[in-house]
N, C-alpha and C positions, 0 to 999 in steps of 0.2 A: 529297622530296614527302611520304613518308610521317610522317616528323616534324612538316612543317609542318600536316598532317592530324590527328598528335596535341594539337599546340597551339592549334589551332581548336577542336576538342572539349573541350578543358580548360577552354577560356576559354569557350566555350558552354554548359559547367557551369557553371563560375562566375557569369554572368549569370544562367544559370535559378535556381540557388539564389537570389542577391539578389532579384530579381523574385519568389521566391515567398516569401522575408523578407518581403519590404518589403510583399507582400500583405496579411501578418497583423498583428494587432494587436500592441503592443508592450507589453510583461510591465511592471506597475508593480514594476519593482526594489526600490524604496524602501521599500514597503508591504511588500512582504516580508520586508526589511530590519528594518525596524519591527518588526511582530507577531512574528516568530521570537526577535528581537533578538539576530541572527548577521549578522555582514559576511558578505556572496556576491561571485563572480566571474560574467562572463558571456561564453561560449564564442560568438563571431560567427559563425563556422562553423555550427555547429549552432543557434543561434536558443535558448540556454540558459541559465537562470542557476540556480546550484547556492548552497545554503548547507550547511556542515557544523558537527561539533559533534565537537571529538575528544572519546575519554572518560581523560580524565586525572585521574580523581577515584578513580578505583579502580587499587592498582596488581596487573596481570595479567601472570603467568607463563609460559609455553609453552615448553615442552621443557628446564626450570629455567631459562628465560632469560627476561628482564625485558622484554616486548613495548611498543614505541613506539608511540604512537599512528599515528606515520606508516605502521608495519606492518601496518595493514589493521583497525585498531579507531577509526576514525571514524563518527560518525553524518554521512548525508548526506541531502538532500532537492534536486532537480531541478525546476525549471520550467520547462516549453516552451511558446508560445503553441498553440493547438489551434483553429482557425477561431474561432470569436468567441468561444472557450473558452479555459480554460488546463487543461494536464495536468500533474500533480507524479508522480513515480516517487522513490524512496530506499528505504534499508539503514538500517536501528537497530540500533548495539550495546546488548545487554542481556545482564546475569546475570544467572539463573536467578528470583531470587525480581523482577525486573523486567517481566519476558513478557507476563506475564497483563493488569500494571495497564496495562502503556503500550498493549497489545492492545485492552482494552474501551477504552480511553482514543478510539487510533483507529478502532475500529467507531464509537463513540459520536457523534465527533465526523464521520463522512462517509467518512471514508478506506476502503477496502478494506486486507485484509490478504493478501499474497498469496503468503506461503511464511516460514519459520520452520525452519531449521536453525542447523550448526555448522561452523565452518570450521577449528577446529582440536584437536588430538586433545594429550594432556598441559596443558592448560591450568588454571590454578589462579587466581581461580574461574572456572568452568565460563563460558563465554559463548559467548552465540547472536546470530542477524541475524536478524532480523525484515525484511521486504520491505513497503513500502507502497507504493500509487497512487491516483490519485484523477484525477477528471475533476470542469471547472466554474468558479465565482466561485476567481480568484487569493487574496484575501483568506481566502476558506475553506476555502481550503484551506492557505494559509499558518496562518490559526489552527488547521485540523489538526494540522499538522506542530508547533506549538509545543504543544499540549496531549499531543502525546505526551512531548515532551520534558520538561514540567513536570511529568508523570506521573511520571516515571525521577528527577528532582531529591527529587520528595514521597517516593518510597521511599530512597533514599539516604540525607535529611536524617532519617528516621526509625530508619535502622541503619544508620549508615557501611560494615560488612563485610557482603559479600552475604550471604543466609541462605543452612544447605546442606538444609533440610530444608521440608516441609509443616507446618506447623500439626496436629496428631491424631495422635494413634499409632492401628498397625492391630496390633488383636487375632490372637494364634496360641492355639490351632491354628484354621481356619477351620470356621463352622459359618453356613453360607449358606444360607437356605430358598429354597428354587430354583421351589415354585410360584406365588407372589407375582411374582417375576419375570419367570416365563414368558406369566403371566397380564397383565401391563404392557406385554409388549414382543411379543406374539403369537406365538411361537414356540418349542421346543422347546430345553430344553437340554443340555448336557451335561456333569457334574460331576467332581470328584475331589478327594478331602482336604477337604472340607465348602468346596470351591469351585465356582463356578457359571460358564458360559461361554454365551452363545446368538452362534451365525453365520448372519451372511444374505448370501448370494451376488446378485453384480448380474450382468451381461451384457454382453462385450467380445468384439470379434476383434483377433486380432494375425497380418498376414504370410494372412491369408485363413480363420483357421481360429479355432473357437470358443472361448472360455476363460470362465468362473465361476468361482464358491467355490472350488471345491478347485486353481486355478491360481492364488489369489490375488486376485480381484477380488471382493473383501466386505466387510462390515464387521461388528466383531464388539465384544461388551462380555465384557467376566470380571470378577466379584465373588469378592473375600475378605474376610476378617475377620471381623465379625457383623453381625448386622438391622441393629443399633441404630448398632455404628463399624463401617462397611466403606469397601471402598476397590472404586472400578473404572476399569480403563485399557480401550485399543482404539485399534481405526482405525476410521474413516468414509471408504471409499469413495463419491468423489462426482462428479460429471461439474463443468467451471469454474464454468457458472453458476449454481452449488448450495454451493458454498464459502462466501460470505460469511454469505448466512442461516445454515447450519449454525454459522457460527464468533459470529454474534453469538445465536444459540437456548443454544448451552455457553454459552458465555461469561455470560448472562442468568442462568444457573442455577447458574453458580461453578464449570465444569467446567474446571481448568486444561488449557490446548492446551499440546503439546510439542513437536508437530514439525507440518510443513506442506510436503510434496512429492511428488513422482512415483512411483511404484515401477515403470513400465516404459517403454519407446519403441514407436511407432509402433501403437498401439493403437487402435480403433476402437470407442463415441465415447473421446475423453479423459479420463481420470481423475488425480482429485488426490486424494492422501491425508492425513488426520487424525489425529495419533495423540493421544490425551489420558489426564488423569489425572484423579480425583475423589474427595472425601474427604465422608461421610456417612452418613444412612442408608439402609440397598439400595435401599428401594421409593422412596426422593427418588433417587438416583442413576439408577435405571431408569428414573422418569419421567422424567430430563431426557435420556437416549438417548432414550424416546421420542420427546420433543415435538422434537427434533431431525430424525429420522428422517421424524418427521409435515409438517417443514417442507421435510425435502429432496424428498420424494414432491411437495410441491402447487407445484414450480418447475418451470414449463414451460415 
C-alpha cells in the first residue's frame, strides 16, 4: 500500500511538472543558438537550455597541474522560460585583466552582475567567476550573454597572456592630502604613513542583536600614493537591491571590482559586499566613491 502510495505521488509530480511545462511558453533555442553562436543542450526536467563556452584559449595551472576545461573552467549561460518571460543565470571564466571589461560589458548590455570571486587557490593565472542573471526578451538577453563573451575574445586577441598588473604605478612613500577627501566624501578620516582611510558604518542585526562599523558592516575607502597618482581600494557594503547601481556608478568611473560576496549569515536586512580597486587622481577617485555612495542612498 504504501509503495503503491509512493508511485501515485511520483507520477502526480510528474504530471504537475508537464502541466506547468507545457503552461509556459517555449524558449526559441535556435535564436539562442544563433546570437551566442554556441550549440546548447536542453534539460526536459527542468524546462532548460544551457549554452557553454569552455575556456581553452589560455592554458591554466592549479596546484602545478594543467586544469581541463571539464575541471570547473567553462563559461556557462542557462535559460528558463519565466511566465511570458525568459530568465538566464550563468558563471564566466575570467583572468584577471578580463573582469572589468566583460563586467561593464554586462552591466552595459542589461545583465546584472551578481557575485565575483575565486574558486581556486595556487592557480597560474589567477582566475575568477563572474556570476550573471537577467530577466526579459530571450534574444536580449542572449545578446547579453554574447557580448560578454566577445568582450573576453576583444581582450585576449589584444594580449594572448593575461596581464598580472594595472596599468600606473603607485608612488612610495605615500603623501595623501586628507582634507580634499574628507571634504568629497563628508566624513572624517584617519591617516597613517601619508595614507588616508574614511569608514562609514551601516546598520544590521544578526541572531537578534545589534552590529555596525566596528563588527564589520561598513564601507570604507583608503588612499595611497599622491594627489596626482593614487591608488584607492575598499568595500561597499550594500543591501541586494543596491548592488547593481553601485557596480554600474564604479564601473562608469573606471573603478576596477575584485570581488563580489557575503561576508556573514543570517543577517538582518542582507548585505552584499564590494571590494575594489582604483588607479588615479585622489580627488577623481573620492569622487567616484562618492557618486557611488550618493546612488546607493537614493535606492529605495
Amino acid at each position: 500500500m504504501f509503495r503503491s502510495s509512493r508511485i501515485a505521488l511520483a507520477l502526480a509530480a510528474c504530471t504537475l511538472a508537464s502541466t506547468v511545462h507545457a503552461a509556459e511558453p517555449a524558449l526559441d533555442t535556435s535564436a539562442i543558438e544563433t546570437i551566442t553562436g554556441l550549440k546548447g543542450s536542453y534539460n526536459k526536467t527542468e524546462n532548460v537550455f544551457k549554452v557553454s563556452k569552455p575556456r581553452d584559449d589560455v592554458k591554466l595551472s592549479v596546484d602545478r597541474w594543467t586544469l581541463p576545461p571539464f575541471m570547473g573552467i567553462t563559461s556557462w549561460a542557462a535559460f528558463r522560460p519565466m511566465g511570458r518571460s525568459t530568465m538566464v543565470m550563468g558563471d564566466t571564466v575570467l583572468f584577471e585583466d578580463e573582469v572589468n571589461p566583460a563586467m561593464s560589458a554586462a552591466l552595459d548590455a542589461g545583465l546584472e552582475v551578481t557575485a565575483l570571486h575565486n574558486h581556486f587557490f595556487f592557480d597560474q593565472p589567477k582566475v575568477f567567476f563572474m556570476h550573471i542573471g537577467g530577466m526579459g526578451d530571450t534574444r536580449h538577453l542572449a545578446s547579453g550573454v554574447k557580448a560578454v563573451y566577445d568582450r573576453v575574445a576583444q581582450v585576449r586577441a589584444a594580449q594572448p597572456t593575461p596581464a598580472s598588473s594595472f596599468v600606473g604605478d603607485i608612488p612610495t612613500p605615500s603623501s595623501i592630502s586628507a582634507a580634499p577627501i574628507e571634504a568629497i566624501l563628508g566624513s572624517k578620516s584617519q591617516g597613517k604613513d601619508g595614507m588616508v582611510k574614511v569608514t562609514i558604518g551601516r546598520p544590521a542585526k544578526m541572531h537578534g542583536t545589534a552590529i555596525g562599523n566596528e563588527m564589520g558592516v561598513n564601507t570604507w575607502a583608503a588612499f595611497a600614493g599622491s594627489d596626482e597618482q593614487a591608488v584607492v581600494d575598499g568595500d561597499f557594503a550594500m543591501h541586494e537591491d543596491e548592488l547593481q547601481k553601485v557596480l554600474k556608478s564604479m564601473r562608469g568611473d573606471g573603478i576596477n571590482i575584485v570581488a563580489i560576496h557575503q561576508h556573514m549569515t543570517h543577517e538582518t536586512p542582507r548585505y552584499m559586499f564590494l571590494h575594489y580597486w582604483g588607479k588615479g587622481r585622489a580627488v577623481d577617485l573620492a569622487k567616484a566613491v562618492k557618486k557611488a555612495l550618493d546612488v546607493q542612498q537614493a535606492v529605495k
